[in-house]
PDB file of N, CA, C, O and CB in Angstrom:
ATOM      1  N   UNK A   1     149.464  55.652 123.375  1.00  0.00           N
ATOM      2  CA  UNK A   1     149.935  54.519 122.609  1.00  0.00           C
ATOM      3  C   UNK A   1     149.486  53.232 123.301  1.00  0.00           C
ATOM      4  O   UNK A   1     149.317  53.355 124.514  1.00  0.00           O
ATOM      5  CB  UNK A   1     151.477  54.561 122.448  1.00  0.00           C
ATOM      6  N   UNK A   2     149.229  51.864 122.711  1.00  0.00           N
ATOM      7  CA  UNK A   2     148.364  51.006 123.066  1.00  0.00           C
ATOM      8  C   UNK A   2     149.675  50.063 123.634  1.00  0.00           C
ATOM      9  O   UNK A   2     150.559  50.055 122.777  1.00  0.00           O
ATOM     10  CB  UNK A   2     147.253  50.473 121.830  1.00  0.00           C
ATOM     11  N   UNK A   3     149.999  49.357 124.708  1.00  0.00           N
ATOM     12  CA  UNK A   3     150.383  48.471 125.166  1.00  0.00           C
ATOM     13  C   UNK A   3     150.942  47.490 124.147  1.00  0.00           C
ATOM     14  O   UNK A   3     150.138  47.135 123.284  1.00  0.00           O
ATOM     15  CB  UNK A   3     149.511  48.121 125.909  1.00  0.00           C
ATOM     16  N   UNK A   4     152.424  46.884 124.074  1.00  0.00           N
ATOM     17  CA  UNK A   4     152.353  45.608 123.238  1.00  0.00           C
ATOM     18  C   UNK A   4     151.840  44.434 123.917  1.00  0.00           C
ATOM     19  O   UNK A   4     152.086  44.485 125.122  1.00  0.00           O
ATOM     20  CB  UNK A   4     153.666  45.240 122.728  1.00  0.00           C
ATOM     21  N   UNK A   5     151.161  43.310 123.530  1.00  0.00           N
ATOM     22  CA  UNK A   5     150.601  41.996 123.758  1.00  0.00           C
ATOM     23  C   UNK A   5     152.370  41.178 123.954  1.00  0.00           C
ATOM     24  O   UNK A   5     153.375  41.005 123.265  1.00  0.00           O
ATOM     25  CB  UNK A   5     149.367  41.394 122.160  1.00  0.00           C
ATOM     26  N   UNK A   6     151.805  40.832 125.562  1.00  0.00           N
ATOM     27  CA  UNK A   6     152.890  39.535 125.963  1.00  0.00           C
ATOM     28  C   UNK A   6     151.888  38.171 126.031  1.00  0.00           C
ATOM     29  O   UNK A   6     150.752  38.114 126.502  1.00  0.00           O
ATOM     30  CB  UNK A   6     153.782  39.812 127.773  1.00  0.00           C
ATOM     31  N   UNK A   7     152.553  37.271 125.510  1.00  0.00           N
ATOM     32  CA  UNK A   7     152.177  36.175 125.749  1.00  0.00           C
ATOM     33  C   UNK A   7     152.656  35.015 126.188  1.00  0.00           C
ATOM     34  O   UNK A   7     153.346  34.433 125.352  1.00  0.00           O
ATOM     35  CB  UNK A   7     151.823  36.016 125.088  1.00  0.00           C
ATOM     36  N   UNK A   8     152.516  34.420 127.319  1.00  0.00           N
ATOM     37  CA  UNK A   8     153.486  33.571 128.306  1.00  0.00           C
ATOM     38  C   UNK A   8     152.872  31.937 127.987  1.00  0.00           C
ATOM     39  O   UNK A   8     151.853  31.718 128.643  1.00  0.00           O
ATOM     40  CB  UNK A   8     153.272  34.146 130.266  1.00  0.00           C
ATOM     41  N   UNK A   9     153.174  31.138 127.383  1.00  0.00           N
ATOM     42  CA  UNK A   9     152.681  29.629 127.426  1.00  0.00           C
ATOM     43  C   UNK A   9     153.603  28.764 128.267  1.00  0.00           C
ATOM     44  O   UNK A   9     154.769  28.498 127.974  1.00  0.00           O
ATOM     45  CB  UNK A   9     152.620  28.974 125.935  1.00  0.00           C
ATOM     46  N   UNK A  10     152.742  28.228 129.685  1.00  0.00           N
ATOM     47  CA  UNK A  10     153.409  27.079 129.821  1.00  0.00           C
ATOM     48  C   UNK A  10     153.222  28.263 131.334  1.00  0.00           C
ATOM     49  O   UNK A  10     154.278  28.591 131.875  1.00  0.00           O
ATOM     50  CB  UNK A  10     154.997  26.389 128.746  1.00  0.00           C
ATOM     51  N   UNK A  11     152.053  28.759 131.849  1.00  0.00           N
ATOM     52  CA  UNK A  11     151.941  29.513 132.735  1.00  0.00           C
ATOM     53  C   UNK A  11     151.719  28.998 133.971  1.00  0.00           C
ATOM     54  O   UNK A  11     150.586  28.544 134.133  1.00  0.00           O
ATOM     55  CB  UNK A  11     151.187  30.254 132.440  1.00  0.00           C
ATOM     56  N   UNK A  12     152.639  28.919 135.103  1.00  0.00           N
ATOM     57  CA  UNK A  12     152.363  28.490 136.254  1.00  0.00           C
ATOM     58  C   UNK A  12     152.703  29.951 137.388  1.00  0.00           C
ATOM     59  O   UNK A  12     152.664  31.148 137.106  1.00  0.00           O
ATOM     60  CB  UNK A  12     153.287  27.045 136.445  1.00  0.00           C
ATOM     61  N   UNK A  13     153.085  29.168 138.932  1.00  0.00           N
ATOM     62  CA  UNK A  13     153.224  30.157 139.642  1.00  0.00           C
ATOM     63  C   UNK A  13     155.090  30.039 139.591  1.00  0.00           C
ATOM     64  O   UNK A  13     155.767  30.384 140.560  1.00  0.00           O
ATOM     65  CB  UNK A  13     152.275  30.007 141.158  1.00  0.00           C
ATOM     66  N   UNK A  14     155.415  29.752 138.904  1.00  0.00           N
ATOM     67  CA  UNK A  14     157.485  29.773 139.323  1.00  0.00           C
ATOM     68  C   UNK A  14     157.758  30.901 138.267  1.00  0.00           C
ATOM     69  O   UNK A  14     157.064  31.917 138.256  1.00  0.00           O
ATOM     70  CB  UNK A  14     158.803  27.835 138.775  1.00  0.00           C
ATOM     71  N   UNK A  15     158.878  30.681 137.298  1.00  0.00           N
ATOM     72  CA  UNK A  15     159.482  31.580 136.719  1.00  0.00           C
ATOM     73  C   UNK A  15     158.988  32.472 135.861  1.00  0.00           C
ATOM     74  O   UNK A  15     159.374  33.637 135.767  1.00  0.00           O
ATOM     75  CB  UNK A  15     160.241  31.139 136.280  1.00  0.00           C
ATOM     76  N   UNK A  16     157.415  31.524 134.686  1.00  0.00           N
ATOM     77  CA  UNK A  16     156.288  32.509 134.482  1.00  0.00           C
ATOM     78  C   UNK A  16     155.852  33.175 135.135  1.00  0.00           C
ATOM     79  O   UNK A  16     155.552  34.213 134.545  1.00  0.00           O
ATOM     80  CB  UNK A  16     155.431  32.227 134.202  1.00  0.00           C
ATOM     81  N   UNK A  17     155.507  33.185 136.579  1.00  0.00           N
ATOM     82  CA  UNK A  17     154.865  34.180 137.297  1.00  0.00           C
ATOM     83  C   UNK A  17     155.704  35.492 137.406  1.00  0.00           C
ATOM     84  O   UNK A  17     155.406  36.685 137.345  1.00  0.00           O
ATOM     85  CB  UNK A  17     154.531  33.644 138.624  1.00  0.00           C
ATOM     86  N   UNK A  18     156.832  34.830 137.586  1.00  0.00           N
ATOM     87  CA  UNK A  18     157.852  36.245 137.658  1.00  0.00           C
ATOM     88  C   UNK A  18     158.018  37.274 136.815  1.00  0.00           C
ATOM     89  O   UNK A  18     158.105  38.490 136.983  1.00  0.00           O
ATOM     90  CB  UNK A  18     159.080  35.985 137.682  1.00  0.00           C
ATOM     91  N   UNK A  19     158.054  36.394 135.642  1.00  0.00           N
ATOM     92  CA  UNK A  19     157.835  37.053 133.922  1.00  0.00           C
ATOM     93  C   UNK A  19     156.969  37.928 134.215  1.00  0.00           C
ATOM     94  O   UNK A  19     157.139  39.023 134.751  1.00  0.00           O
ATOM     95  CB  UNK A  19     157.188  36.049 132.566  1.00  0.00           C
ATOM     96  N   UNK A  20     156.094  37.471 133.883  1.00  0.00           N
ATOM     97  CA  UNK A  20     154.545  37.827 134.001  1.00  0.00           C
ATOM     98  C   UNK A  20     154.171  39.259 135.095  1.00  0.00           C
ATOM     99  O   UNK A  20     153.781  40.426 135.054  1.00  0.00           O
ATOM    100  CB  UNK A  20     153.740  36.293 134.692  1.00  0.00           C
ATOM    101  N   UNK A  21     154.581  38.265 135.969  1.00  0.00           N
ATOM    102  CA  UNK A  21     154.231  40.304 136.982  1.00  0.00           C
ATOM    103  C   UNK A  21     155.474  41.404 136.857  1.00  0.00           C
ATOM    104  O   UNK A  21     155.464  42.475 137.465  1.00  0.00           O
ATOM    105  CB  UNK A  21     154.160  40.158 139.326  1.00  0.00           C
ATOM    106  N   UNK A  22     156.718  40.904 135.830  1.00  0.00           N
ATOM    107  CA  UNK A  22     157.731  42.233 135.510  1.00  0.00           C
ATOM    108  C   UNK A  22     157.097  42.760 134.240  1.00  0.00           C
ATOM    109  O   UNK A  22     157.673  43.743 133.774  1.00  0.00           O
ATOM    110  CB  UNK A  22     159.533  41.835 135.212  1.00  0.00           C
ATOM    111  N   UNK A  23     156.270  42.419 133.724  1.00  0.00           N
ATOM    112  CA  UNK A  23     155.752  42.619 132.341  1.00  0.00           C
ATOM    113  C   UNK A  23     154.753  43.471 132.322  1.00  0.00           C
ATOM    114  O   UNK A  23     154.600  44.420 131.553  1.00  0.00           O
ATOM    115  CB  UNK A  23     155.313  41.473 131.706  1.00  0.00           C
ATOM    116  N   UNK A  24     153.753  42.952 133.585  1.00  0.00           N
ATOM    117  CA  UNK A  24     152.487  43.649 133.798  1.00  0.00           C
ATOM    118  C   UNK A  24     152.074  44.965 133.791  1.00  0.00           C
ATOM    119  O   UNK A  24     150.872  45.213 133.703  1.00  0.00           O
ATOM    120  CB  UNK A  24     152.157  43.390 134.727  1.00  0.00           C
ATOM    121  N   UNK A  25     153.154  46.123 133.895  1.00  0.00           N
ATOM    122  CA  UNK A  25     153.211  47.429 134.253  1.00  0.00           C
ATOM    123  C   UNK A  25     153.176  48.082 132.199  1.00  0.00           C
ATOM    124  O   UNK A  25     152.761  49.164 131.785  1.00  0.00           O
ATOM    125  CB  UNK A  25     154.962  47.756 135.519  1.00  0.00           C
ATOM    126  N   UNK A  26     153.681  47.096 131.510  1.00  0.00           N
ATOM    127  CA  UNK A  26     154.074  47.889 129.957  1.00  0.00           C
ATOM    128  C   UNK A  26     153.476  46.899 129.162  1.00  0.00           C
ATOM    129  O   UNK A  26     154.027  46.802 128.066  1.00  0.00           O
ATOM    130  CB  UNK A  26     155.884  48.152 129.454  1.00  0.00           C
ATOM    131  N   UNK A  27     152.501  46.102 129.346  1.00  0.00           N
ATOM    132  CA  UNK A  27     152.006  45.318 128.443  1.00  0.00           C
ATOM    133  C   UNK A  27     150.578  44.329 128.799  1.00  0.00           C
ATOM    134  O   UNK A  27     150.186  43.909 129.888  1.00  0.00           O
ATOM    135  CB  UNK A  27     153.179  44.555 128.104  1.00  0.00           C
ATOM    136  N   UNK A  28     150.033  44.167 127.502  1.00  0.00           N
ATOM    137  CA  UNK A  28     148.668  43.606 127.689  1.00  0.00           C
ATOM    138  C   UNK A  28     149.131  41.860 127.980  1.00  0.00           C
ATOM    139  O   UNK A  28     149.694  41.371 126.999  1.00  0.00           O
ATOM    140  CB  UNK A  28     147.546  43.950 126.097  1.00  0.00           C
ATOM    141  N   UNK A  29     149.009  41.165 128.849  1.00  0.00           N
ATOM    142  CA  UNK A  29     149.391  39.916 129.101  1.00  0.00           C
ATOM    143  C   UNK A  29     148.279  38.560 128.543  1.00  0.00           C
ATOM    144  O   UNK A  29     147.106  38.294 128.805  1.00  0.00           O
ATOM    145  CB  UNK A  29     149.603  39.979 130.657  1.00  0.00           C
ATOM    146  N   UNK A  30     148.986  38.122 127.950  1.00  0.00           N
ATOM    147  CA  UNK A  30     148.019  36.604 128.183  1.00  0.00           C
ATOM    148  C   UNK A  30     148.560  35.672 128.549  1.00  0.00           C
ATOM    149  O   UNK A  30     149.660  35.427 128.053  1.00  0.00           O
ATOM    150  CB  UNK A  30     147.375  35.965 127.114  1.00  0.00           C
ATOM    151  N   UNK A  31     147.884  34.593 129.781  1.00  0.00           N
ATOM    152  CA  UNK A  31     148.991  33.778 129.873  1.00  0.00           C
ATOM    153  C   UNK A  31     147.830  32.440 129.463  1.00  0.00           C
ATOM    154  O   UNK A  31     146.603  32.510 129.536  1.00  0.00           O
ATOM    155  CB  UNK A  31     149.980  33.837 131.562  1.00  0.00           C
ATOM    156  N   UNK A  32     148.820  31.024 128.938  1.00  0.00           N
ATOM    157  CA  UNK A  32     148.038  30.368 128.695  1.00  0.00           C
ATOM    158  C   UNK A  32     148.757  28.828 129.076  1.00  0.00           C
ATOM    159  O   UNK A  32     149.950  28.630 128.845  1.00  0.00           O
ATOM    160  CB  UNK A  32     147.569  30.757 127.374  1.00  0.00           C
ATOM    161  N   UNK A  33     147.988  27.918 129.604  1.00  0.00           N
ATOM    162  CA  UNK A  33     148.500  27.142 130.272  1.00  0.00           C
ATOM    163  C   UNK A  33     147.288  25.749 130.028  1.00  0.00           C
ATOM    164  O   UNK A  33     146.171  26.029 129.593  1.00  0.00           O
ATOM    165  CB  UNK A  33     148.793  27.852 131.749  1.00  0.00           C
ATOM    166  N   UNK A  34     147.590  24.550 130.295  1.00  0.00           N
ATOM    167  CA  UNK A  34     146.910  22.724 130.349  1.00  0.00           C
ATOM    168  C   UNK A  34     145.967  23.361 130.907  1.00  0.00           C
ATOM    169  O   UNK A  34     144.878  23.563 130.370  1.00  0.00           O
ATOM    170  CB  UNK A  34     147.647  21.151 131.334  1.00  0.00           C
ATOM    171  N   UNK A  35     146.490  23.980 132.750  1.00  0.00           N
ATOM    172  CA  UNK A  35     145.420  24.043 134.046  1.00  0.00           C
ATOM    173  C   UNK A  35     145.230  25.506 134.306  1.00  0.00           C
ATOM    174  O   UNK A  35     145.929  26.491 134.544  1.00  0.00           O
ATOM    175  CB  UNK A  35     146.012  23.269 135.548  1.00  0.00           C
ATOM    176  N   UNK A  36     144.361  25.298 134.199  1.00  0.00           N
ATOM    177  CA  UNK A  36     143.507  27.410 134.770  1.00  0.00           C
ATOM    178  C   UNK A  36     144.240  27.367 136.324  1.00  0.00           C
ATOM    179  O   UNK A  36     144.746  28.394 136.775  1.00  0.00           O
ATOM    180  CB  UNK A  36     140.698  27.615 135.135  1.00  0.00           C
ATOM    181  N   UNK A  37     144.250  25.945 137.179  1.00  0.00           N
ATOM    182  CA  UNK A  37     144.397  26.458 138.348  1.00  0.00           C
ATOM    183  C   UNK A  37     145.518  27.162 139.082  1.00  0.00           C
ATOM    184  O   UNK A  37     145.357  27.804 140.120  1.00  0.00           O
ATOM    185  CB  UNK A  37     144.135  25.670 138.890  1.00  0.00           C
ATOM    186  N   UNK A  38     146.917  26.945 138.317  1.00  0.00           N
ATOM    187  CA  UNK A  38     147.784  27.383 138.264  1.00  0.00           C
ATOM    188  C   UNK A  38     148.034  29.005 138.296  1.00  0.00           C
ATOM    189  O   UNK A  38     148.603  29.836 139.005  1.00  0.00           O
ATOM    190  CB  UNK A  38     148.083  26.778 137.461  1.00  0.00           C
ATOM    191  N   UNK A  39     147.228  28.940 137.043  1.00  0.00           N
ATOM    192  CA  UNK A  39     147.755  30.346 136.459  1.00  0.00           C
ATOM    193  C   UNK A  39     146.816  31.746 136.685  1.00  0.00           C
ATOM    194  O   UNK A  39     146.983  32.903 136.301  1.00  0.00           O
ATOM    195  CB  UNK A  39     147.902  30.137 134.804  1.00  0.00           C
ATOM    196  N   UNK A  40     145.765  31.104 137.476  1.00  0.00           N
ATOM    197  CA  UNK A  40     144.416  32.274 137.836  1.00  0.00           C
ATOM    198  C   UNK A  40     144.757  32.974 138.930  1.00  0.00           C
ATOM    199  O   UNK A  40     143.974  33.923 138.960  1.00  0.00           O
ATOM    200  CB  UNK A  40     142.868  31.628 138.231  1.00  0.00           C
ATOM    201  N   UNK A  41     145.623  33.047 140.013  1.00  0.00           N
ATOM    202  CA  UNK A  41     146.306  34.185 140.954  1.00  0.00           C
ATOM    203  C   UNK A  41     146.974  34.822 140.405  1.00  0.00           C
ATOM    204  O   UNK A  41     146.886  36.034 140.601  1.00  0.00           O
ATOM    205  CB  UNK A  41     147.046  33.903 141.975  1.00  0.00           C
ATOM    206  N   UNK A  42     148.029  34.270 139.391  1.00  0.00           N
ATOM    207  CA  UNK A  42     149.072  35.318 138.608  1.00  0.00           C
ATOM    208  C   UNK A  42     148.227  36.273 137.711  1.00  0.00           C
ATOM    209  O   UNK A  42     148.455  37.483 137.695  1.00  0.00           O
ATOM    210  CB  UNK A  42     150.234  34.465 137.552  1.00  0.00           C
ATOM    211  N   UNK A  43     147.168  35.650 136.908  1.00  0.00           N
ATOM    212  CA  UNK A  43     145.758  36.580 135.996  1.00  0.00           C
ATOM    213  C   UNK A  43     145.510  37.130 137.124  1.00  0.00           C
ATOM    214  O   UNK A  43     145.835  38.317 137.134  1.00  0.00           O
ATOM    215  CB  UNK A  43     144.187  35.751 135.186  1.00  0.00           C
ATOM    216  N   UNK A  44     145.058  36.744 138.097  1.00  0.00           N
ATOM    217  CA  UNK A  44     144.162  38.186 138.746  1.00  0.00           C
ATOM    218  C   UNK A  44     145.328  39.472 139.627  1.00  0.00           C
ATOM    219  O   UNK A  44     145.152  40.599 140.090  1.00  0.00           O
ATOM    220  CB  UNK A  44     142.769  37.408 140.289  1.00  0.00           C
ATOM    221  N   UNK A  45     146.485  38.556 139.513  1.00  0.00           N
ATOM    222  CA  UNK A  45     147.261  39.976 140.400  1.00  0.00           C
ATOM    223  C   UNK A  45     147.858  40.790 138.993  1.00  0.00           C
ATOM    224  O   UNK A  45     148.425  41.877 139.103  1.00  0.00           O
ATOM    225  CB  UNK A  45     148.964  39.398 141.791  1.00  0.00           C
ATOM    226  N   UNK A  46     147.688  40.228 137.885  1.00  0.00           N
ATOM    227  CA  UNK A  46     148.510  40.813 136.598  1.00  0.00           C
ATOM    228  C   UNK A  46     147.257  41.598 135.517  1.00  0.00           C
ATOM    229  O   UNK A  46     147.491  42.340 134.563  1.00  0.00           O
ATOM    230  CB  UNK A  46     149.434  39.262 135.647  1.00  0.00           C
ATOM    231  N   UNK A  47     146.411  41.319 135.841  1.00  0.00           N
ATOM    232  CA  UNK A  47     145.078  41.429 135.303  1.00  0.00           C
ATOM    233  C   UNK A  47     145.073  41.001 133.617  1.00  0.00           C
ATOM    234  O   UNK A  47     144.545  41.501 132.624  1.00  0.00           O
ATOM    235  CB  UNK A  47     144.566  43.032 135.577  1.00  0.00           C
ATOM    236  N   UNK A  48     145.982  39.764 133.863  1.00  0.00           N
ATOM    237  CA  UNK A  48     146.084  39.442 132.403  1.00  0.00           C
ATOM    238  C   UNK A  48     144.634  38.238 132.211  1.00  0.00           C
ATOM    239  O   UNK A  48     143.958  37.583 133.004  1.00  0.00           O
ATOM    240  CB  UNK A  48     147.914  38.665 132.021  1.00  0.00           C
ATOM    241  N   UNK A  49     144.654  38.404 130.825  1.00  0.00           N
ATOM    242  CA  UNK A  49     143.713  37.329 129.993  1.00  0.00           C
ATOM    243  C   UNK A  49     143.919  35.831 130.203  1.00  0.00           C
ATOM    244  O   UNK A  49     144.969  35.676 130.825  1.00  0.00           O
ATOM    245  CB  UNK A  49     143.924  37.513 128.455  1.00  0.00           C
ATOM    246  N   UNK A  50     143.224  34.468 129.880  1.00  0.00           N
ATOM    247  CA  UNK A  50     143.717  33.611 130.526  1.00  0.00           C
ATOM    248  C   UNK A  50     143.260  32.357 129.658  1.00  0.00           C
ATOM    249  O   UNK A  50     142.124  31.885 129.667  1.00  0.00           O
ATOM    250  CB  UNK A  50     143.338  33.724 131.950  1.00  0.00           C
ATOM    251  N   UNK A  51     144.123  31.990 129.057  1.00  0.00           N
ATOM    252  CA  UNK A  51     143.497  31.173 127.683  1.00  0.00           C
ATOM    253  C   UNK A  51     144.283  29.287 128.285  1.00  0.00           C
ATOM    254  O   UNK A  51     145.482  29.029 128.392  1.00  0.00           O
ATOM    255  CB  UNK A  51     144.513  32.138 125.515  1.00  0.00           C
ATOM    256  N   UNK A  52     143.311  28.495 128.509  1.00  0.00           N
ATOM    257  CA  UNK A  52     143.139  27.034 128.682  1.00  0.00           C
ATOM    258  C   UNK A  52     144.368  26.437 127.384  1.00  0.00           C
ATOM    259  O   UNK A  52     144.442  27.430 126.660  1.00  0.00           O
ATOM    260  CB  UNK A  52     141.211  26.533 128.377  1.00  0.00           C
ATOM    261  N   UNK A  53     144.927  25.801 127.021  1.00  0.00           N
ATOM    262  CA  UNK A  53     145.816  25.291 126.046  1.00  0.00           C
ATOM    263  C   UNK A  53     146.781  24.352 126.001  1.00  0.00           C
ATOM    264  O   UNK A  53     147.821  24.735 126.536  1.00  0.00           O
ATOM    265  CB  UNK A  53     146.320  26.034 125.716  1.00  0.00           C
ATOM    266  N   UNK A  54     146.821  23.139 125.508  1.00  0.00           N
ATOM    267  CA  UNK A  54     147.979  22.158 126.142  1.00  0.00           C
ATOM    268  C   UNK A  54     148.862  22.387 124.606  1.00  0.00           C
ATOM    269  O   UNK A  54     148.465  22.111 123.474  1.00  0.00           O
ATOM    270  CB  UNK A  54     147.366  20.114 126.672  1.00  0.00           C
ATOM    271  N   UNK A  55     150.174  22.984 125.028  1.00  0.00           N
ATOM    272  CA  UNK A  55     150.752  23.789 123.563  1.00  0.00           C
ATOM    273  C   UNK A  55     151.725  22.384 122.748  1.00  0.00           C
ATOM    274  O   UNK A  55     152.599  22.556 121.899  1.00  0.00           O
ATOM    275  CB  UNK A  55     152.137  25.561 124.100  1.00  0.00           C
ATOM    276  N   UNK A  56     151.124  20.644 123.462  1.00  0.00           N
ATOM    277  CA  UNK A  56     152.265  19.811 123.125  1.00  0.00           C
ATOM    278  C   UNK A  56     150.862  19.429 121.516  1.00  0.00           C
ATOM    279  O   UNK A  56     150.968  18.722 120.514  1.00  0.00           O
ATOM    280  CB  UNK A  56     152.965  18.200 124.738  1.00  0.00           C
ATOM    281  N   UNK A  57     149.773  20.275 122.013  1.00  0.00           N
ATOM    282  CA  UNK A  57     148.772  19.878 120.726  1.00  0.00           C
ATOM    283  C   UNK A  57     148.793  21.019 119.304  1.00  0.00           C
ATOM    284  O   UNK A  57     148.323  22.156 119.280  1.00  0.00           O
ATOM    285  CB  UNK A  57     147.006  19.882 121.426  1.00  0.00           C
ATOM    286  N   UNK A  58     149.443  20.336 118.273  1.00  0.00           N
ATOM    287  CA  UNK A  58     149.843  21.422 117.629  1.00  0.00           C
ATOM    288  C   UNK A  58     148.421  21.657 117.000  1.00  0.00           C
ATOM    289  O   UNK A  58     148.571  22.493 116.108  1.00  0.00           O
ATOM    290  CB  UNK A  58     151.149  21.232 116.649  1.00  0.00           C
ATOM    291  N   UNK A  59     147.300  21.330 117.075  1.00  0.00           N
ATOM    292  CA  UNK A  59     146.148  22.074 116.174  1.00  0.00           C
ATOM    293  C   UNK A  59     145.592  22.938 117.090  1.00  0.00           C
ATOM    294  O   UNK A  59     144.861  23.821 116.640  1.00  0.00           O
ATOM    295  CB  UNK A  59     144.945  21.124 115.506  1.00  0.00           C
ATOM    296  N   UNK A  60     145.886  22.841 118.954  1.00  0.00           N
ATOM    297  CA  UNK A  60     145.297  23.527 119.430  1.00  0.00           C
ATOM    298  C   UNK A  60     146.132  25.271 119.218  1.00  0.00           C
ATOM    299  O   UNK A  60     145.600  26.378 119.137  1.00  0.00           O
ATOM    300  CB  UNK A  60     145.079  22.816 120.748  1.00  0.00           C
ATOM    301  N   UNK A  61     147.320  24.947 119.189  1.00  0.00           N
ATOM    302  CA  UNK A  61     148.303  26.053 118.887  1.00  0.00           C
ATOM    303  C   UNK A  61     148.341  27.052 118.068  1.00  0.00           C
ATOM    304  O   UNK A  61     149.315  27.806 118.058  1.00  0.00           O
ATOM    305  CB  UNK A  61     149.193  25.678 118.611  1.00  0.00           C
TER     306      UNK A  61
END
């Protein structure tokens, strides 16, 4: 059976990260965040996807 898709906006290293690596074991992750720089240790220890996005832009949304 295929993994459900989590998706975390607003991805840094604090309480998203936490999310994010309890999630990692039962689900396909994306996290998406303003700054890549934030959120690219939590992607590479979660091996989640990693989508650029400032979510206060509703056409980017």
């Amino acid at each position: 059976m295929e993994k459900a898709r989590a998706v975390i906006i607003g991805a840094g290293d604090g309480l998203s990260a936490s999310l994010a690596r309890e999630l990692a074991c039962d689900h396909r992750l994306t996290l998406a965040a303003r700054s890549g720089e934030r959120m690219k240790a939590v992607a590479e220890e979660t091996g989640a996807e990693m989508v650029l996005l400032d979510a206060t832009d509703k056409a980017a949304v």
